[in-house]
C-alpha angles and dihedrals in degrees: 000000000000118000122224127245118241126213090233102054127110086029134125115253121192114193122209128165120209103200138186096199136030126340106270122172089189088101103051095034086062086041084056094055094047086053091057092039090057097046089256114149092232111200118239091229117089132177131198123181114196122208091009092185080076096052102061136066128220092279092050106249127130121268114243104263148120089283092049085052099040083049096054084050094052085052100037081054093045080045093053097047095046084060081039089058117025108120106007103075094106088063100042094049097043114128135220096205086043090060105050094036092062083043091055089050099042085057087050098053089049091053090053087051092064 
């Protein structure tokens, strides 16, 4: 069976967590394995920042910390594979089992012509 392509695969995934509690990686985490279920180059950088409300001032910007640092490094990361893949995601998500599998319908439908 062929798989479909979706819009999002070959392309570069960062994965950050706001939370209101305690620091959990258990979402992205989670968020890091549907990336790689739906063909998406998730980057190895993460970021979680526990009891956001902490984290930003009244006009709504981040604080300067090690989570706001640790956040422009996820996205400098996310910034750097992007280069890294533009242009090249039907190569890198090319199939083996696709491919033979439309060859083995295009001969089909040759034989069927006949």
């Amino acid at each position: 069976m062929i798989n479909t392509v979706q819009p999002c695969e070959g392309r570069a995934l960062a994965v950050m967590q706001v939370g209101g509690g305690s620091q959990s990686f258990n979402v992205v985490n989670n968020l890091h394995l549907q990336g790689r279920w739906m063909r998406i180059f998730t980057i190895p950088n993460q970021s979680s920042v526990p009891m956001a409300y902490k984290e930003f001032d009244d006009a709504g910007r981040m604080r300067p910390s090690a989570y706001y640092d640790r956040v422009v490094d996820v996205m400098e990361e996310l910034f750097k594979f992007t280069l890294l893949l533009r242009g090249r995601a039907d190569y890198l998500t090319d199939r083996y089992s696709e491919r033979n599998e439309r060859a083995r319908k295009a001969i089909d439908r040759q034989i069927e012509k006949l």
